[in-house]
C-alpha positions as CSV (number, residue, x, y, z in Angstrom):
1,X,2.3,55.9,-70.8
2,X,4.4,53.4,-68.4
3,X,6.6,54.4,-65.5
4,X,9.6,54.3,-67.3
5,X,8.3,57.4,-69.2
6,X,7.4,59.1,-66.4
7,X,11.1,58.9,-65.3
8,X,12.5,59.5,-68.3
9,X,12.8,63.4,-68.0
10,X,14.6,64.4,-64.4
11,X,14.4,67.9,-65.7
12,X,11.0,67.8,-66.3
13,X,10.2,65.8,-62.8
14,X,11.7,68.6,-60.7
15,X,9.8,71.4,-62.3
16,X,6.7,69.5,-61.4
17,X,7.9,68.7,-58.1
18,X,8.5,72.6,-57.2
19,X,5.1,72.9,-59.1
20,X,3.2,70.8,-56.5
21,X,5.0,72.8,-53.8
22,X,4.1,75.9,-55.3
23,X,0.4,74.9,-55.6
24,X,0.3,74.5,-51.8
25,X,2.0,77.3,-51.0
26,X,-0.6,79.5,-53.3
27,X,-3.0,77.8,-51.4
28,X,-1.8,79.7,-48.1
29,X,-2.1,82.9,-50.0
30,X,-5.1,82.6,-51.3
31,X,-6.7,81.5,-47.5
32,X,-4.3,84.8,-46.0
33,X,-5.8,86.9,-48.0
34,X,-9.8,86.0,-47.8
35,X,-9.9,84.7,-44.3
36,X,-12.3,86.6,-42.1
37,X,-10.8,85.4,-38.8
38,X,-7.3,86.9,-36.8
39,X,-5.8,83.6,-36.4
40,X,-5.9,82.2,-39.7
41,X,-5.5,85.7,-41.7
42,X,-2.7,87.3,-39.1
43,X,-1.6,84.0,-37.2
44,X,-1.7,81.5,-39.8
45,X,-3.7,78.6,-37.7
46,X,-3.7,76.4,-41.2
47,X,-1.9,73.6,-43.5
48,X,-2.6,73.7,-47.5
49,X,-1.6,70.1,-48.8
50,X,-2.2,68.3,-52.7
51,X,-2.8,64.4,-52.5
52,X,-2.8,61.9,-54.7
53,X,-5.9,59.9,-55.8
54,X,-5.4,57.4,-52.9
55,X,-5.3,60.4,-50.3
56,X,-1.4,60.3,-50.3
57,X,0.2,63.3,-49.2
58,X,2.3,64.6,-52.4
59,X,3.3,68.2,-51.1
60,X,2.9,70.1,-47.8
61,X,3.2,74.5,-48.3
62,X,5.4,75.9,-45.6
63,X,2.7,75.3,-43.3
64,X,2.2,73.4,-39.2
65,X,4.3,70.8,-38.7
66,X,1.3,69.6,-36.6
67,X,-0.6,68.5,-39.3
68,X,2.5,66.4,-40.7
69,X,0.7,63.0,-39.4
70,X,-3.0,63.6,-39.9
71,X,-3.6,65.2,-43.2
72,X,-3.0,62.2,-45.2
73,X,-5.6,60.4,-43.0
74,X,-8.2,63.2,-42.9
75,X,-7.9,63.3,-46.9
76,X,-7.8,58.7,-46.9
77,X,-11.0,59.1,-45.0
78,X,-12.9,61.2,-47.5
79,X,-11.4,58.5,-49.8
80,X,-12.9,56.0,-48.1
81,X,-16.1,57.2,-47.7
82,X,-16.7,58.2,-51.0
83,X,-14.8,55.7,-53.1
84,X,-15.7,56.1,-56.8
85,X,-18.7,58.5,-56.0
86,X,-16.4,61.5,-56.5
87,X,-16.9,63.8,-59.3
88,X,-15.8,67.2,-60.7
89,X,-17.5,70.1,-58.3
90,X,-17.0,68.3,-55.3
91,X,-16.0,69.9,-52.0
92,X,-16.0,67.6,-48.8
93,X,-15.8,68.5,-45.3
94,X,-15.2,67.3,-41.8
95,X,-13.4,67.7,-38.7
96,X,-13.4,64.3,-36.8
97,X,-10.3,62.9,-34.7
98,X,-11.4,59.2,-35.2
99,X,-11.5,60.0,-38.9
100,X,-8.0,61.6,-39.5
101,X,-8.5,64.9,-37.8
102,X,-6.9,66.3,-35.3
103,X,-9.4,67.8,-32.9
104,X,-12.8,70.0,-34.0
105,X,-11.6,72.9,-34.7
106,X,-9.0,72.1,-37.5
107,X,-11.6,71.5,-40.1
108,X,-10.6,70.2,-43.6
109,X,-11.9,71.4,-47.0
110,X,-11.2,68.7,-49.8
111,X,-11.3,69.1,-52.7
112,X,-10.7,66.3,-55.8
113,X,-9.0,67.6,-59.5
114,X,-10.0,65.8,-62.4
115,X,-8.6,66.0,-65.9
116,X,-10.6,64.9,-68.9
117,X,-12.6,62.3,-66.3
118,X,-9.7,60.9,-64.6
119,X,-9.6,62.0,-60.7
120,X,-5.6,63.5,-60.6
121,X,-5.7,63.7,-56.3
122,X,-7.2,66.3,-54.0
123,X,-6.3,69.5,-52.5
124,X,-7.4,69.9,-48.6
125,X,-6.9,73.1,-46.8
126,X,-7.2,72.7,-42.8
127,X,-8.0,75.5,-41.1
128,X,-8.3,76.0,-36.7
129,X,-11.7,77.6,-36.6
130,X,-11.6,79.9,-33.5
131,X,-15.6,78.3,-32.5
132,X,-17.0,74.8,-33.0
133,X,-19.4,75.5,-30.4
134,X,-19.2,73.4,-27.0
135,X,-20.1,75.2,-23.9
136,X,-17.4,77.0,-23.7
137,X,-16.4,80.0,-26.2
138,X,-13.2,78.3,-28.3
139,X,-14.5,75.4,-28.0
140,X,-11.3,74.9,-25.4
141,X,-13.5,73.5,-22.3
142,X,-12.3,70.8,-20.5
143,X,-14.8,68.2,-20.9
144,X,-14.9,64.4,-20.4
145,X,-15.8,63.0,-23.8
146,X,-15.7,64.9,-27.6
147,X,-19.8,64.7,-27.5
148,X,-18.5,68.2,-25.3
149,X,-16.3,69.5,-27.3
150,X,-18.5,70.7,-30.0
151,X,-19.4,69.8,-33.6
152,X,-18.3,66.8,-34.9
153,X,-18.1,66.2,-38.4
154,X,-17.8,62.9,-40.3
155,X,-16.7,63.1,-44.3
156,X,-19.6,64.9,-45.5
157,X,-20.1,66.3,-48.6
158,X,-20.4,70.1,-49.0
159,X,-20.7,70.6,-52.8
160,X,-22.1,68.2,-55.1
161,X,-21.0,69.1,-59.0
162,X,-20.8,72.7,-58.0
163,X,-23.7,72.9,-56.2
164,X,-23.3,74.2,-52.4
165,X,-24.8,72.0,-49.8
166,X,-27.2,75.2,-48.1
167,X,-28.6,72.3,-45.8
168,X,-25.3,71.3,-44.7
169,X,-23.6,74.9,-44.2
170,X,-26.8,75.6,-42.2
171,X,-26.4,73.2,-40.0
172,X,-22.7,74.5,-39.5
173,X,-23.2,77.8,-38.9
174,X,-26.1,77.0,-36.7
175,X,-23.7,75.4,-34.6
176,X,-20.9,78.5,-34.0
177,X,-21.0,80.8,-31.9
178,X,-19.9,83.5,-34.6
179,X,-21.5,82.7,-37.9
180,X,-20.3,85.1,-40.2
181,X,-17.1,85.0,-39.3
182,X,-17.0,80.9,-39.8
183,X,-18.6,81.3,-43.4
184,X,-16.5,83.8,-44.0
185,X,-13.4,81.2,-43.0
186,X,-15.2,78.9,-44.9
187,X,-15.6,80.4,-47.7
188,X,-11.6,81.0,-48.3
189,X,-11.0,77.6,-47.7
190,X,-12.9,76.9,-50.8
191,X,-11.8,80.1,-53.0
192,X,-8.1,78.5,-51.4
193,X,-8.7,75.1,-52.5
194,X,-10.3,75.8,-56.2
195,X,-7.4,77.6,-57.0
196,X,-5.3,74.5,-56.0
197,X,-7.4,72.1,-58.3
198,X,-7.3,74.8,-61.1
199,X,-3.4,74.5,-61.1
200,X,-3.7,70.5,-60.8
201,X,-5.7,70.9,-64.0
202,X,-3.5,73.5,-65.8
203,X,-0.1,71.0,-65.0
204,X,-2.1,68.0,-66.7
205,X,-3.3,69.8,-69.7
206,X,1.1,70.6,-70.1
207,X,2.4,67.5,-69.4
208,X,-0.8,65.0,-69.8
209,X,-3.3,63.5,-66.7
210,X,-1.1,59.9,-66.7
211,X,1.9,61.4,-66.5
212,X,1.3,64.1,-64.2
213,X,0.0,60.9,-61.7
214,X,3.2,59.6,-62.6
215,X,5.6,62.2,-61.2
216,X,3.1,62.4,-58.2
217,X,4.2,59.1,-57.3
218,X,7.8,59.7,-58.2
219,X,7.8,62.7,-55.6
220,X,6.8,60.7,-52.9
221,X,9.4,57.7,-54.1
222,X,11.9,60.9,-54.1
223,X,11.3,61.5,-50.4
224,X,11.3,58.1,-49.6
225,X,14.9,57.3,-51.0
226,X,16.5,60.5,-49.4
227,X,14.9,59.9,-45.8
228,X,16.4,56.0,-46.1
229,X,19.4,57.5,-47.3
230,X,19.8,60.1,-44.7
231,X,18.6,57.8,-41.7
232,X,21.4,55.5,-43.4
233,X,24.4,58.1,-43.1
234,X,23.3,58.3,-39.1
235,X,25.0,56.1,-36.7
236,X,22.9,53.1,-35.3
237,X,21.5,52.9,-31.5
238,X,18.8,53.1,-29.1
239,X,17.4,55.5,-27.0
240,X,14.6,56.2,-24.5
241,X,12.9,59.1,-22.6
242,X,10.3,59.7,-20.6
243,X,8.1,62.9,-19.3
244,X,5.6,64.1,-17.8
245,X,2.5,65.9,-18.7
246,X,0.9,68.7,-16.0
247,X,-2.7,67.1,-16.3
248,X,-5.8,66.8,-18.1
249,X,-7.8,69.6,-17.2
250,X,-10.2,67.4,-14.9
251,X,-9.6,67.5,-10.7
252,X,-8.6,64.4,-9.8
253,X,-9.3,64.8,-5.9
254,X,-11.5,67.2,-3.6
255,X,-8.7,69.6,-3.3
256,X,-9.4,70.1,-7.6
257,X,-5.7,68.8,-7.9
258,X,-4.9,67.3,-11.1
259,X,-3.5,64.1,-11.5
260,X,-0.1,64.0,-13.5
261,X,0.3,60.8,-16.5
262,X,3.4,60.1,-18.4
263,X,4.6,59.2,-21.5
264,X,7.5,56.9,-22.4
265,X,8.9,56.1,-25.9
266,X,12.1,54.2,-27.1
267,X,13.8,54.9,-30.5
268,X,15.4,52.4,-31.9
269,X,17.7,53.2,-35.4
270,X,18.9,50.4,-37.5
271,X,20.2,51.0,-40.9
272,X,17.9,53.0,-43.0
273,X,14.9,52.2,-40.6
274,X,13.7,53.8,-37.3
275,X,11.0,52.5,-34.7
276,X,9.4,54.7,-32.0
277,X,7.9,52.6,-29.5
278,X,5.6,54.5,-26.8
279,X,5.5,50.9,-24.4
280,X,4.5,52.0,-21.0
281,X,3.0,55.2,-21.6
282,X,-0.4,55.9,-19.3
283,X,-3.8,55.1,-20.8
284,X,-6.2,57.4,-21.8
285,X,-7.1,60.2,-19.5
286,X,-10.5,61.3,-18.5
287,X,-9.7,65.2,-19.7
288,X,-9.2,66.1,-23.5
289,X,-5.1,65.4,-23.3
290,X,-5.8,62.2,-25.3
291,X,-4.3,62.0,-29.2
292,X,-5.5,60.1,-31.8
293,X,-2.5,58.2,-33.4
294,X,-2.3,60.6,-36.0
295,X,-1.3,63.4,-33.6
296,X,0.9,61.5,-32.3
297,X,2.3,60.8,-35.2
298,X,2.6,64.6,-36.3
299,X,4.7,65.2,-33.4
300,X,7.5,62.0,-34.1
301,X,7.4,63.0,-37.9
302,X,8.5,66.6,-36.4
303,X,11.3,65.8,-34.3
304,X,12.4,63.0,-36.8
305,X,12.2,65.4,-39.8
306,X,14.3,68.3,-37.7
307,X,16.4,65.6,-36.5
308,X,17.6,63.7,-39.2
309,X,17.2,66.6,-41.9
310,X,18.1,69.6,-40.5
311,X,18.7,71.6,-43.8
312,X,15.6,70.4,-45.2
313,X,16.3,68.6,-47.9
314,X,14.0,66.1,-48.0
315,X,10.6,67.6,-49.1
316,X,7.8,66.7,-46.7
317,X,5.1,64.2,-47.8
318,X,4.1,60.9,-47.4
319,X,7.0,59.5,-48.8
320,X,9.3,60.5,-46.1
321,X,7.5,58.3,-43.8
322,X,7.7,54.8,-45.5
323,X,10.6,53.8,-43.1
324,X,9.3,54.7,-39.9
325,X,7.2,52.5,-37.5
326,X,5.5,54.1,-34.5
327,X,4.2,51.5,-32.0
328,X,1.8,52.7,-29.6
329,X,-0.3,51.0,-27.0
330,X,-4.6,51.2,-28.2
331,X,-6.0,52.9,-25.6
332,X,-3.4,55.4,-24.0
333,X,-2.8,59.0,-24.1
334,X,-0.9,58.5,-27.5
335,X,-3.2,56.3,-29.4
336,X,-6.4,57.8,-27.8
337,X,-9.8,55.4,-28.7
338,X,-13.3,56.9,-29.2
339,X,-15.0,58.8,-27.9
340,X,-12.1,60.2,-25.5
341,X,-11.7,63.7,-25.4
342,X,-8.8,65.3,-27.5
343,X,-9.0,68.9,-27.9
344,X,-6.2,69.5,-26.3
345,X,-3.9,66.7,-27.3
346,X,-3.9,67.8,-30.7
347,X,-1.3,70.6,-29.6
348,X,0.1,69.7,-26.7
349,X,0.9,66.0,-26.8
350,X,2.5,66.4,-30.1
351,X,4.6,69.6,-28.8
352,X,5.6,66.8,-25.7
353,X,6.1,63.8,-28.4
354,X,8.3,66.1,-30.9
355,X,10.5,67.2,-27.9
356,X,10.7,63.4,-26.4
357,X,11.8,62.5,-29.6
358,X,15.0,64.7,-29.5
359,X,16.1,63.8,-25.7
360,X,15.6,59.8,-27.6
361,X,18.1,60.9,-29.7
362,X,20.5,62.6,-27.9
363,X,22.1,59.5,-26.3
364,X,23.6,58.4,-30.1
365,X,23.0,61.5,-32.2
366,X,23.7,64.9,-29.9
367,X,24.7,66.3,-32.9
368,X,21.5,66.2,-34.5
369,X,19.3,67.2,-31.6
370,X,17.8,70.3,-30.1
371,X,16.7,70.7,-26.6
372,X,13.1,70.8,-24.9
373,X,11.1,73.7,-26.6
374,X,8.0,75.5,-25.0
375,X,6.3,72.4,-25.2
376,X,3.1,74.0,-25.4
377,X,0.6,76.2,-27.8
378,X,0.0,78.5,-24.7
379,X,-3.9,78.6,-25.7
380,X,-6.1,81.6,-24.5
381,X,-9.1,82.0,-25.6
382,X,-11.8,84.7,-24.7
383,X,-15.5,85.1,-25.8
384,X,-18.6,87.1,-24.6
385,X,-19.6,90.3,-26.4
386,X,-18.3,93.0,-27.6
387,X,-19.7,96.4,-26.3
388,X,-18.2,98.1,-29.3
389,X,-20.9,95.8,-31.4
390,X,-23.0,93.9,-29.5
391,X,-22.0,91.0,-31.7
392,X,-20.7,88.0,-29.9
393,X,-16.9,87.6,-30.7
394,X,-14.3,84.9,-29.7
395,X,-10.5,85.2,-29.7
396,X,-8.6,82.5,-30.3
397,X,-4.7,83.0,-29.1
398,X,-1.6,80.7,-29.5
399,X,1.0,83.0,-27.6
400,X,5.0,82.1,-28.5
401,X,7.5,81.0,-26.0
402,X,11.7,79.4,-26.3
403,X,13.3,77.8,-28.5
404,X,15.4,75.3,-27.1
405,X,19.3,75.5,-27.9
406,X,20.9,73.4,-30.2
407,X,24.6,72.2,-30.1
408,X,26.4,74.7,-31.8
409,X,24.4,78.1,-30.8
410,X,21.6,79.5,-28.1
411,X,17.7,78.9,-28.4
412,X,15.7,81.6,-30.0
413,X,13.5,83.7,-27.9
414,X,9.8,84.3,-28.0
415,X,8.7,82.2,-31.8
416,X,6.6,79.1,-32.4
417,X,8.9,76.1,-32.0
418,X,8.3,72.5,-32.1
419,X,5.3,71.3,-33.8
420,X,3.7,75.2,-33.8
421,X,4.9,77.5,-37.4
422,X,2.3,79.8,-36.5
423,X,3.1,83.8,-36.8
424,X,2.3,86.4,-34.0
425,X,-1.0,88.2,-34.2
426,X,-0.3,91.5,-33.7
427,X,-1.5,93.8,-30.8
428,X,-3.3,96.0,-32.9
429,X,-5.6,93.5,-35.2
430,X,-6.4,91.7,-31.8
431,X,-7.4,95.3,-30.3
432,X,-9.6,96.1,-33.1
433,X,-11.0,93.2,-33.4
434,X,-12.0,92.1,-29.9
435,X,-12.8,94.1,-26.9
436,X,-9.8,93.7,-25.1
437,X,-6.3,95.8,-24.5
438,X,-2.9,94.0,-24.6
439,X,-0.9,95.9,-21.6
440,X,2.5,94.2,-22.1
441,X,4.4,92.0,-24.8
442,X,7.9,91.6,-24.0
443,X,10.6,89.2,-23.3
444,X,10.8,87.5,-20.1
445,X,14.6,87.3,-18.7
446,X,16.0,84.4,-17.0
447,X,13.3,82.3,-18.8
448,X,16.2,80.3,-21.2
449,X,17.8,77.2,-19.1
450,X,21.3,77.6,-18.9
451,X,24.4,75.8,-20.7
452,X,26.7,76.1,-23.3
453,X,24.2,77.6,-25.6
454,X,21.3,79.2,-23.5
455,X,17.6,78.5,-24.3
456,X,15.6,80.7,-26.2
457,X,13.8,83.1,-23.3
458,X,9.6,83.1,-23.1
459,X,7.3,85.9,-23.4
460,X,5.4,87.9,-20.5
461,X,2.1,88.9,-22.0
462,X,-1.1,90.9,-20.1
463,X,-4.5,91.3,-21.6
464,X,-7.1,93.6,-19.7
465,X,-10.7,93.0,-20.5
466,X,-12.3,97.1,-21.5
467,X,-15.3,97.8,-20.4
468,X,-18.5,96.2,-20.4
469,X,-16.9,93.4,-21.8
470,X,-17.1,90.6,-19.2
471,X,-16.2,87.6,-21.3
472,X,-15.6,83.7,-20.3
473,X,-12.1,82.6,-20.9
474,X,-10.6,79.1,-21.6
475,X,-6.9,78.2,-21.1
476,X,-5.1,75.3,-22.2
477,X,-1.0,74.9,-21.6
478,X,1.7,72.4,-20.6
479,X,4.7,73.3,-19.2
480,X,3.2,74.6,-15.9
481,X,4.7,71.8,-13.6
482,X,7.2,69.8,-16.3
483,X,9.6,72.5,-17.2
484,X,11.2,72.3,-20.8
485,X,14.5,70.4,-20.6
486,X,17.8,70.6,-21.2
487,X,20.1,68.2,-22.9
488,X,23.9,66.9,-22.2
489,X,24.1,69.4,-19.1
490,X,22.0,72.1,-20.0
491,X,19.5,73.4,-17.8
492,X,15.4,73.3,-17.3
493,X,14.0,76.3,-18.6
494,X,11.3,78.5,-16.5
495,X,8.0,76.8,-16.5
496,X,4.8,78.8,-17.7
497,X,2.7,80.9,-15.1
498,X,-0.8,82.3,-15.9
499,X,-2.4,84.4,-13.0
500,X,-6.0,86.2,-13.2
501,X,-6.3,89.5,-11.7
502,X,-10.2,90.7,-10.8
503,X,-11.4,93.9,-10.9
504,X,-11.9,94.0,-6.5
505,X,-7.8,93.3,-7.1
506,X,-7.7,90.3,-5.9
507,X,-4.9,87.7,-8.1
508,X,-4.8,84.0,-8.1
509,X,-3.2,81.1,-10.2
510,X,-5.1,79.6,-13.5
511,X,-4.8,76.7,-13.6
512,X,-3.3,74.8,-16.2
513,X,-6.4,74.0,-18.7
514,X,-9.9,74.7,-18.4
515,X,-12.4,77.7,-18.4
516,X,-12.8,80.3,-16.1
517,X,-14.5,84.2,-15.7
518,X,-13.0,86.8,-16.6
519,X,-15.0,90.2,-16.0
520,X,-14.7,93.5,-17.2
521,X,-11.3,95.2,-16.1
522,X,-10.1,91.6,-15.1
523,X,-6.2,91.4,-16.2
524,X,-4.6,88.3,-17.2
525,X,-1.1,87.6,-17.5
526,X,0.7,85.1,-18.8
527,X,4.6,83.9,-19.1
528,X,5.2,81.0,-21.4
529,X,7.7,78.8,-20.5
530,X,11.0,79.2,-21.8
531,X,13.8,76.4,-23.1
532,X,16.0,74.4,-21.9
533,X,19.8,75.0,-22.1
534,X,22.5,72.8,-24.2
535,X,25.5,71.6,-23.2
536,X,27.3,71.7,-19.4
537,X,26.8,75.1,-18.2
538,X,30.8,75.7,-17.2
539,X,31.2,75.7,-21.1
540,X,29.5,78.7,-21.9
541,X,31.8,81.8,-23.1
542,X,31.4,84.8,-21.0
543,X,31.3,86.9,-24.0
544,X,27.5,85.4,-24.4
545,X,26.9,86.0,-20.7
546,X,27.9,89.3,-21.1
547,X,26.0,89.7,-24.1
548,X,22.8,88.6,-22.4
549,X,23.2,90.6,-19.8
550,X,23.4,93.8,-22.0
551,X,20.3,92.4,-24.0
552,X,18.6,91.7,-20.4
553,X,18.2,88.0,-21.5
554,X,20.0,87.4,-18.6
555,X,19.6,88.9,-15.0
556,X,23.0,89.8,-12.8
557,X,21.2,87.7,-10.4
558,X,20.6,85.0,-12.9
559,X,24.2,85.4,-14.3
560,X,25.8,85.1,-10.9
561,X,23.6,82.1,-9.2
562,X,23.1,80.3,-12.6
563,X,26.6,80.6,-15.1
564,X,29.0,81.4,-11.5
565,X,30.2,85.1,-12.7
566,X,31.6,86.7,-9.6
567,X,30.6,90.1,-10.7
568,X,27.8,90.3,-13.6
569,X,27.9,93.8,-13.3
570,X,31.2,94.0,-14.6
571,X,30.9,91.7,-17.0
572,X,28.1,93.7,-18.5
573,X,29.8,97.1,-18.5
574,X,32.6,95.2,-20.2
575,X,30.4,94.1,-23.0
576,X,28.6,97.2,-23.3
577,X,32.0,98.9,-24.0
């Protein structure tokens, strides 16, 4: 069948189009509803994807923007190392940055589709796995090279014609520090991504194996001509922004100070082309802040994608991609070479490049642009064992902050924002699960920067360690020292602050990344950072003061040193009326 058949029926095309999108999307079920561990069954720590043969992204499930970038190269790299030696039955695994992963602990389950012999694509499922070993438990330690950051795995294959690898998964679970929670993991990211071939199979036995390919294609071609065309509606212009990241985990002087590097990146728009160039940015640090281009490019595609398509028209996959060009220097924090470190790049320089990307923007498209976010994944991890079992456990936490205000209404408070589409996990599955008590979950006021529209505020969260349970914790954030921005007169938002309480009483200041002891009765508490503000702050209607004074977004102190109210508690009466 030629091409011209395949584009014969547009009917026909868009129900297989919303039938890829509906694969991945049962996909997440599926892994929701098997997973063993908290963050993937009540968080949602994953992305389900269906590629073409070539390892072309064809459909994303409503899923992490993070893995926008990388997916298609974690899936080319199975594709690569396998080439024709792929058959029906096969599962492959692996986990390495340099090979189109993110960082260890987003490990990818691929899985091909064939129909009547012919290889249709693949369906990968990436899930964060909450252990991947390392010396620290989360595998979150700051270290100076990814030989320390726990199990690396190349494009290995895991089933061979149905036929389970035991070798392999031995070697795996080996490796963890909680086996049969990884093999339970695992084990849904195959039942996930079975199902996801089985529907491949079912739409080529309807509409044939050649022609299903066909549409495949077309979807991406799809994408393609409504980014071009949307990037083509914009106005043309330039724009640049620079920022700067709190550290890399790794004391950079006796004192244990850690050294600041920047980032810097130009956008420049042209007709139904863009190019983000990230000329002058700082090379590669010694710490795991480093990103493989791929992460990187996760976090332009983000800001580009809410940017330029902010009703989400254009369905993500690789298609959307085809007209942008992302220069980065080899070697530097944004195009990170092996074996540097890059556990915690994965998250947090994307968050930084996503938010970068929208004050780039801002100087020829404020209508299209948001303000600075968290700008971090706010990572806590804890692991010892549990007294309740004496199993060894490890929590894995990504905790929420602000969502930076757009141009036409405030920020949203406490929700993944950015790069992040990850869900809360709630205080009671954390509880039962792991041997720890969550004392406070709340809103923290005066956390949105001010403006016209106010930033969304961060959360104030405390964990207490029970019992017996001394445990070793690990935390990774940004946004300690580089407080989210505003844009066109808005205001910074509050910066994040972590401090550790000990059971003699005694409180200090975590730093920003790394790992550190936390014993039994030990408290730690954490506010994420919030947003920044939009628009000049004399613009803002005191009918939304007032309002967040009543909601106690907003402190009268905050009201009156920040917005200029003479008398914020008369303004809040008034709007309590």
């Amino acid at each position: 069948m030629n091409e011209a058949a395949t584009l014969a029926d547009p009917a026909t095309f868009e129900i297989v189009k919303n039938s890829l999108y509906k694969i991945a999307e049962e996909m997440r079920v599926v892994l929701a509803k098997t997973a063993y561990s908290p963050i993937l069954k009540s968080a949602g720590d994953y992305s389900c994807g269906v590629f073409d043969a070539r390892g072309e992204m064809v459909a994303q499930g409503p899923d992490l923007p993070i893995h926008l970038g990388s997916m298609p190269d974690a899936v080319r790299a199975v594709v690569a190392a396998f080439a024709a030696d792929v058959h029906a039955g096969d599962v492959f695994v692996h986990n390495d940055p340099y090979f189109g992963g993110s960082h260890l602990p987003d490990v990818n389950v691929v899985r091909p589709a064939f129909h009547d012999g012919r290889l249709l694509g693949f369906a990968c499922l990436r899930a964060h796995w909450p252990d991947v070993g390392s010396a620290t438990p989360g595998s979150y330690g700051a270290v100076t090279d990814i030989y320390g950051e726990g199990l690396r795995l190349p494009p290995l294959r895991l089933a061979s014609r149905g036929v389970l690898n035991g070798d392999l998964e031995k070697v795996i679970l080996a490796n963890v520090r909680t086996p049969d929670e990884r093999k339970g993991d695992l084990g849904a990211q195959l039942a996930a991504t079975l199902r996801a071939t089985e529907r491949l199979v079912a739409l080529a036995r309807r509409y044939g194996g050649e022609r299903l390919i066909g549409y495949m294609r077309e979807v991406m071609d799809y994408s393609d001509r409504l980014m071009r065309a949307a990037l083509a509606d914009l106005p043309d212009g330039e724009g640049g922004f620079e920022d700067f990241c709190d550290g890399d985990g790794i004391a950079d002087d006796p004192s244990g100070a850690d050294a600041r590097f920047r980032i810097r990146l130009a956008v420049r728009k042209r007709g139904d082309r863009l190019i983000v160039d990230f000329a002058g940015t700082d090379p590669q640090v010694k710490g795991p802040m480093n990103a493989p281009l791929s992460v990187t490019a996760s976090g332009v595609y983000c800001g580009l994608k809410t940017a330029i398509d902010p009703n989400n028209l254009v369905p993500p996959n690789s298609g959307c991609w085809r007209s942008i060009e992302i220069r980065a220097p080899k070697g530097s924090v944004v195009n990170a070479e092996f074996p540097a470190p890059v556990v915690y790049a994965n998250h947090e320089i994307s968050h930084r490049v996503a938010d970068m990307v929208m004050g780039a923007l801002a100087g020829f498209m404020p209508d299209q642009v948001m303000a600075c976010s968290q700008g971090t994944s706010a990572i806590l991890t804890l692991g010892g064992v549990d007294p309740r079992s004496g199993r060894r456990y490890v929590s894995y936490e990504t905790v929420k902050g602000g969502f930076g205000a757009r141009p036409n209404k405030d920020g949203i408070n406490v929700i993944a924002s950015g790069i992040s589409n990850t869900m809360n996990t709630p205080v009671e599955i954390l509880e039962m699960a792991f041997p720890v008590r969550v004392e406070r979950y709340e809103i923290e006021p005066d956390s949105g920067g001010a403006g016209r529209y106010r930033g969304g505020c961060g959360a104030r969260r405390v964990w207490r360690m029970l019992d017996g349970a001394d445990a070793t914790g690990a935390l990774c954030m940004e946004r300690m020292t580089s407080p989210p921005f505003g844009l066109l007169g808005g205001k910074a938002g509050a910066p994040a602050v972590v401090t550790l309480t000990t059971p003699d009483g005694a409180t200090r200041h975590l730093p920003s990344k790394g790992a550190f002891a936390a014993l039994a009765g030990s408290v730690v508490d954490m506010a994420t950072p919030g947003s920044g503000g939009f628009g000049p702050v004399a613009e803002r209607d005191p009918a939304a003061i007032g309002r967040d004074l009543v909601d106690g977004y907003v402190s009268v102190a905050a009201a009156e040193r920040d917005y200029g109210v003479a008398d914020a508690q008369a303004l809040r009466r008034t709007a309590a009326e």
